[in-house]
ROBA-408247 format. One record per residue (C-alpha): residue in one letter; x negated, y negated, z. Coordinates in nm, 3 decimals. Layout:
# residues N
NODE  res        u        v        w
NODE    a        X        Y        Z
...
***
This chain:
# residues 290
NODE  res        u        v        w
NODE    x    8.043   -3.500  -13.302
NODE    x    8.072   -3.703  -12.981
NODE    x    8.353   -3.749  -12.754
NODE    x    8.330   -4.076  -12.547
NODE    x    8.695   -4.106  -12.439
NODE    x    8.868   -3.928  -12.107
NODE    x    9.066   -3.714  -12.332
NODE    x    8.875   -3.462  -12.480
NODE    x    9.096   -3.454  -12.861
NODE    x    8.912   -3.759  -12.963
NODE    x    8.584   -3.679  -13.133
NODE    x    8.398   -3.919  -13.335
NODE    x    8.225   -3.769  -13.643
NODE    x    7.960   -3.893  -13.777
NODE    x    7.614   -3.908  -13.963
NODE    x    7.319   -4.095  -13.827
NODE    x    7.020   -4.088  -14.091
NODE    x    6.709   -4.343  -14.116
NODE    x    6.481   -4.464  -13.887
NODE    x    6.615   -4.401  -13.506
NODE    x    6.378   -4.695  -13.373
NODE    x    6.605   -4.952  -13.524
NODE    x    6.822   -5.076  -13.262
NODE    x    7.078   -5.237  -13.502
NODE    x    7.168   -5.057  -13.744
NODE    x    7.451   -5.064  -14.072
NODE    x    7.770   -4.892  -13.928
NODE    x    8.032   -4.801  -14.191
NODE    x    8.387   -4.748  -14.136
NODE    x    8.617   -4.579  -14.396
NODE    x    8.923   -4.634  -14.530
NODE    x    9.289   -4.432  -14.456
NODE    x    9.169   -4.175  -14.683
NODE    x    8.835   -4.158  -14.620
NODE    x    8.615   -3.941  -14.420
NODE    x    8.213   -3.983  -14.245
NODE    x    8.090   -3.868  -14.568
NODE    x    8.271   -4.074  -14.838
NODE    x    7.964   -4.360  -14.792
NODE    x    7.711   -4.050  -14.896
NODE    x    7.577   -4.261  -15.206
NODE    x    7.486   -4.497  -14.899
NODE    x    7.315   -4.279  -14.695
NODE    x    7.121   -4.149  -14.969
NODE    x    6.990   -4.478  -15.082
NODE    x    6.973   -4.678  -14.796
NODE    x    6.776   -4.455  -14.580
NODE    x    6.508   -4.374  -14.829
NODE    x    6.455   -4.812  -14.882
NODE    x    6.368   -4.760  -14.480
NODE    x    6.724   -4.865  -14.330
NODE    x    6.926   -4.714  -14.034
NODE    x    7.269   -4.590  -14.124
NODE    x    7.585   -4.482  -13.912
NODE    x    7.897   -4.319  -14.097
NODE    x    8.153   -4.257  -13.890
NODE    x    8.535   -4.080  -13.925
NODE    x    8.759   -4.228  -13.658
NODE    x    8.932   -4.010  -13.372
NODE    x    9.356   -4.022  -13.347
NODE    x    9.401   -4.353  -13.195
NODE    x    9.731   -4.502  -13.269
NODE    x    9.656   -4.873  -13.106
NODE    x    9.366   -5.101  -13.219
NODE    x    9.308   -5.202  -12.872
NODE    x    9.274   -4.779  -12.827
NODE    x    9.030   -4.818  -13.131
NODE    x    8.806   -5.118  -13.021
NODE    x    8.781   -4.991  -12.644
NODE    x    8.685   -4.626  -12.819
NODE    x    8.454   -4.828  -13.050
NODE    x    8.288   -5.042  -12.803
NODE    x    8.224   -4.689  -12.550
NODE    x    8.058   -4.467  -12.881
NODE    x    7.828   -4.744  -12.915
NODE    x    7.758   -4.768  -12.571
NODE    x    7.704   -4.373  -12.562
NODE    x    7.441   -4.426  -12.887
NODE    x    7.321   -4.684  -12.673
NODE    x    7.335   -4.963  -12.935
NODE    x    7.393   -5.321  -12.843
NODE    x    7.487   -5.523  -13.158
NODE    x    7.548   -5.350  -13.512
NODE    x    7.632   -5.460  -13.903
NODE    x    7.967   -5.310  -13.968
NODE    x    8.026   -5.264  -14.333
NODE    x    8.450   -5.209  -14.361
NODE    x    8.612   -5.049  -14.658
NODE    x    8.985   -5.161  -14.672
NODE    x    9.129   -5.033  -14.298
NODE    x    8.775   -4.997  -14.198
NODE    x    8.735   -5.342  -14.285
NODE    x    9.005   -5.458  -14.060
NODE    x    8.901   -5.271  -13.800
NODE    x    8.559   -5.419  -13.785
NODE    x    8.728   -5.764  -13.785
NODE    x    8.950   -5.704  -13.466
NODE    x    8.647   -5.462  -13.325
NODE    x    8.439   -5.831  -13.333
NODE    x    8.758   -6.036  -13.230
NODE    x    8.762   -5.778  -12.938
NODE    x    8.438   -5.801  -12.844
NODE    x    8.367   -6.199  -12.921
NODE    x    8.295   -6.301  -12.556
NODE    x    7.980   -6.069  -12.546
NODE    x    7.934   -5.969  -12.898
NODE    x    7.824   -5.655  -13.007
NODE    x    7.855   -5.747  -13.374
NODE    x    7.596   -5.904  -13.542
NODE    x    7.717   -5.931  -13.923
NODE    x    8.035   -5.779  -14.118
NODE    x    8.018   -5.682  -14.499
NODE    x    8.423   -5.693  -14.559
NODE    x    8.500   -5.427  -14.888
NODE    x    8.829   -5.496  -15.006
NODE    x    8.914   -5.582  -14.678
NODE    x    9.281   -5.743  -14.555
NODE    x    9.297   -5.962  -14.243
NODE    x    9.690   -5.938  -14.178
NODE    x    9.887   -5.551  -14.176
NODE    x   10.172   -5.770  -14.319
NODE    x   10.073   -5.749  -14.679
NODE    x   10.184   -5.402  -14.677
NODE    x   10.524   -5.453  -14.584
NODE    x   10.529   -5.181  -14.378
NODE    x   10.503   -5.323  -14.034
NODE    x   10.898   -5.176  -14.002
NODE    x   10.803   -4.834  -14.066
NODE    x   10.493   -4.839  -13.848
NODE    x   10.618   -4.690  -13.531
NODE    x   10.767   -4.421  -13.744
NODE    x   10.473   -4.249  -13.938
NODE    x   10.398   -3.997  -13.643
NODE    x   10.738   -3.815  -13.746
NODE    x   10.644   -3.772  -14.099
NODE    x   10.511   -3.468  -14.230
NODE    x   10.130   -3.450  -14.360
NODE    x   10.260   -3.445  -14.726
NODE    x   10.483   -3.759  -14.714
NODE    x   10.141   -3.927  -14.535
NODE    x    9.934   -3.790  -14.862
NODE    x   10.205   -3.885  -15.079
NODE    x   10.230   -4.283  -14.949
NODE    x    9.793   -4.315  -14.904
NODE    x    9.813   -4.154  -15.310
NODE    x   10.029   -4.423  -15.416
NODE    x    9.765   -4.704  -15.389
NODE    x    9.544   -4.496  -15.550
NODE    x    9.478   -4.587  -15.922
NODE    x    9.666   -4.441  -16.196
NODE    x    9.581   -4.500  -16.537
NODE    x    9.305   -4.522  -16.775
NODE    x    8.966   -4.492  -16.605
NODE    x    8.611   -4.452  -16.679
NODE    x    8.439   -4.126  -16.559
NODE    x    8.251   -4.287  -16.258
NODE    x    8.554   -4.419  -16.090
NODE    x    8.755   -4.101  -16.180
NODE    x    8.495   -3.877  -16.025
NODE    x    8.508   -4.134  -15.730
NODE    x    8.926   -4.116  -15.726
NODE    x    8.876   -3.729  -15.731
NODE    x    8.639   -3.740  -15.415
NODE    x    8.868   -3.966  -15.220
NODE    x    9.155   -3.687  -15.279
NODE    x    8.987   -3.417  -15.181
NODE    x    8.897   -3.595  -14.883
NODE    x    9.241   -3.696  -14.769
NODE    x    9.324   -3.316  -14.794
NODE    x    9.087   -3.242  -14.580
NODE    x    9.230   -3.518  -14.282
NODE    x    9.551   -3.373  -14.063
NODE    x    9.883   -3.512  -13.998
NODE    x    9.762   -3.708  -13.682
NODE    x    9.457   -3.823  -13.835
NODE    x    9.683   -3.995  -14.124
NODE    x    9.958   -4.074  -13.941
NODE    x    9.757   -4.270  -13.662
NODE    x    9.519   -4.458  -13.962
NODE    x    9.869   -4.539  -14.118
NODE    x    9.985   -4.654  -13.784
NODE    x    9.651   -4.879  -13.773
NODE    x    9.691   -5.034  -14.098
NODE    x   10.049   -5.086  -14.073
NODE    x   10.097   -5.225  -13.741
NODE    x   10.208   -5.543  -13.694
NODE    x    9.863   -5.715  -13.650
NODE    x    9.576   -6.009  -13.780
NODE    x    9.218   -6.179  -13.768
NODE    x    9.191   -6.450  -13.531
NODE    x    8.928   -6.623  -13.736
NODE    x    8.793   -6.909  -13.493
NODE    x    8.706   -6.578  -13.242
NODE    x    8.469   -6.488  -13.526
NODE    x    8.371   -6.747  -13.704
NODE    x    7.984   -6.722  -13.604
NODE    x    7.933   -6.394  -13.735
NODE    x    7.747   -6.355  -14.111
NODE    x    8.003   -6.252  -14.357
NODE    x    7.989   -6.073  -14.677
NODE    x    8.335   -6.027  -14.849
NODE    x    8.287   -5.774  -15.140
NODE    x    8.624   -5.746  -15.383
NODE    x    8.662   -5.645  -15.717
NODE    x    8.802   -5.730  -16.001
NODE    x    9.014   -5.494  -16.108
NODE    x    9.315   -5.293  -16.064
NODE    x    9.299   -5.189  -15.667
NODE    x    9.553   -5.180  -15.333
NODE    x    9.494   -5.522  -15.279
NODE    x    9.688   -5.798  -15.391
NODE    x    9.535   -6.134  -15.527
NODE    x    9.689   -6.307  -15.199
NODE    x    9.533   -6.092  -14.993
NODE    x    9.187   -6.160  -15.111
NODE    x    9.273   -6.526  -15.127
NODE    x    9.351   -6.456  -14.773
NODE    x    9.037   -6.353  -14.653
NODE    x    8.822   -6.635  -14.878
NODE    x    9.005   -6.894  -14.683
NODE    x    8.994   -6.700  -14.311
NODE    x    8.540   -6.711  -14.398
NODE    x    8.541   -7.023  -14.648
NODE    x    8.121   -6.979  -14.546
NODE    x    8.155   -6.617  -14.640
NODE    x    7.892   -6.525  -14.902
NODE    x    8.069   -6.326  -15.205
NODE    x    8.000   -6.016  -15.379
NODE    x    8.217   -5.959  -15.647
NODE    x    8.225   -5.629  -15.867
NODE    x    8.382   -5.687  -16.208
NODE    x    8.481   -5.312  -16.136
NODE    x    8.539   -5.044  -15.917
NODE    x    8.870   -5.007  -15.825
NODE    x    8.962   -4.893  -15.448
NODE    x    8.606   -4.696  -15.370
NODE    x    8.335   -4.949  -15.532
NODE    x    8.060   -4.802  -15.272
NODE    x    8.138   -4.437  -15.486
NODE    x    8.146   -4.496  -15.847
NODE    x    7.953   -4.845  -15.831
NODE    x    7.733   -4.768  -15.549
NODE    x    7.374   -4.955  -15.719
NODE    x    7.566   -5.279  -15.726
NODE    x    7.709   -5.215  -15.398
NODE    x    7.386   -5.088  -15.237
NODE    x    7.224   -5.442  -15.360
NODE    x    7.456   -5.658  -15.241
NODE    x    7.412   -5.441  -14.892
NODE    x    7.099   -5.477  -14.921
NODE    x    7.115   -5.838  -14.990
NODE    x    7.323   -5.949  -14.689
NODE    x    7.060   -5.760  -14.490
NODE    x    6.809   -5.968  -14.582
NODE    x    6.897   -6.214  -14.364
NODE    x    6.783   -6.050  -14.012
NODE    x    6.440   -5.904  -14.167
NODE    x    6.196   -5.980  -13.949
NODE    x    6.438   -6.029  -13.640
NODE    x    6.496   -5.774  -13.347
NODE    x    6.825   -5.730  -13.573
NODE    x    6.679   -5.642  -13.880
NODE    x    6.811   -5.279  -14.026
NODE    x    6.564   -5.168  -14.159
NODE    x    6.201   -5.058  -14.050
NODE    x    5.937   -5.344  -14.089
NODE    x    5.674   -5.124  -14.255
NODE    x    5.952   -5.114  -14.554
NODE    x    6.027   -5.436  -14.602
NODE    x    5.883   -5.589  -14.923
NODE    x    5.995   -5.942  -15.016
NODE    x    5.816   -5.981  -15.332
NODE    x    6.031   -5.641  -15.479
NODE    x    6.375   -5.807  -15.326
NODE    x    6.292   -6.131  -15.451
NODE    x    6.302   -5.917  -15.814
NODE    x    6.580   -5.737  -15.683
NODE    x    6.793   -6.053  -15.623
NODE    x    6.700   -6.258  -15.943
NODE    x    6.782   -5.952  -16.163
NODE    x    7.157   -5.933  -15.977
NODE    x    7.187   -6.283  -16.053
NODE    x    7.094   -6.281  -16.397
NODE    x    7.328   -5.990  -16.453
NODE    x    7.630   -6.138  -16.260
NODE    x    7.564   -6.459  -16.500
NODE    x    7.576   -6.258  -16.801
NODE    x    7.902   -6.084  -16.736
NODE    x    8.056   -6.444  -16.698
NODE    x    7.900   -6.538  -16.996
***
């Protein structure tokens, strides 16, 4: 737990695992409900394929320019200069305004985008915004629970639904009420502040919080965004589809390997196995369209 801010109630949580001589590591950032240890199945495989990975769980911050100045110190304090962010939903648009916010000397050096938004609009709640800090913790639970997905699903992404719940009881009223706050506030991308950085948006195809127009959204904000698209997987692909996630992770990585902003440690890098690695992802992605 670090503190990095003048007031001493905002801790950053988080887990650091892999290699600590990599100097640019993946960062992830979780959603309204989610907590440093939802991206575990990330962790786990990442770091044993050689790769440095942050998880983090946000402090109370109840302005994204709070956020992105609290951002911008813990990475100072971990003494990192540039970073991948990978963004699930909020987290996602926070690491697009954290590299808006930072675009004159860039500390972000790629973004992998997980049923991300670019505009708080979409949720038509930009009214009630500056009135979540009132509300009681259940009423928070109760309005985060009702993008979850109800219906029919298989075992993975009910175990992964599960997980998500029990984390969300486990975050205060603050905590929620302040990530509400975030996502709800009347904000957006400024793409052309941004437009350098490597994208990766990763969506899926079924039912999840986001609408088609949002996704739409974000393909036309990064038209040179490469695309990883999960026929399932719902709101939490990275738990209860976390191989196919993990590859495509993996395969935006690739990229910097053999740069000074590569993620993972040299000595682990083999191209002949991710060569395999990609051709068998995109004979499998052609046979579902098939």
């Amino acid at each position: 737990q670090i503190i990095v801010d003048d007031d001493d109630s905002k801790v950053w949580s988080l887990y650091d695992a892999g290699p600590r001589s990599i100097r640019c590591p993946l960062i992830f950032l979780p959603p309204v409900s989610g907590t440093a240890d939802v991206f575990f199945q990330q962790i786990l495989a990442l770091t044993g394929w050689g790769y440095r990975v942050i998880t983090l769980q946000y402090p109370v911050y109840w302005d994204l320019l709070e956020f992105c100045d609290g951002f911008r110190k813990l990475l100072d304090h971990l003494q990192l200069d540039k970073v991948h962010l990978f963004g699930a939903s909020l987290g996602g648009f926070l690491a697009q305004k954290f590299a808006e916010y930072t675009h004159k000397s860039p500390r972000v050096q790629s973004l992998i985008l997980c049923n991300a938004f670019s505009d708080t609009s979409i949720f038509n709640q930009t009214w009630t915004a500056n009135s979540f800090w009132l509300m009681p913790a259940f009423m928070l639970k109760k309005i985060v629970l009702g993008n979850f997905a109800s219906g029919p699903v298989d075992p993975e992404m009910a175990d992964g639904i599960d997980f998500m719940v029990d984390r969300l009881e486990s975050l205060g009223q603050s905590e929620l009420a302040s990530r509400l706050t975030l996502n709800c506030q009347n904000s957006y991308v400024e793409p052309h502040k941004i437009r350098d950085i490597p994208v990766t948006i990763m969506d899926v195809f079924d039912q999840s919080a986001l609408s088609t127009e949002a996704k739409e959204e974000m393909y036309k904000l990064y038209p040179n965004a490469r695309r990883a698209h999960l026929k399932t997987g719902g709101n939490f692909p990275y738990l209860c589809r976390s191989a196919e996630v993990n590859l495509y992770i993996q395969i935006h990585l690739l990229q910097f390997h053999g740069t000074r902003y590569a993620a993972i440690d040299p000595s682990m890098v083999s191209a002949e196995e991710l060569e395999v690695q990609k051709i068998s992802l995109h004979n499998s992605s052609e046979q579902e369209e098939q």
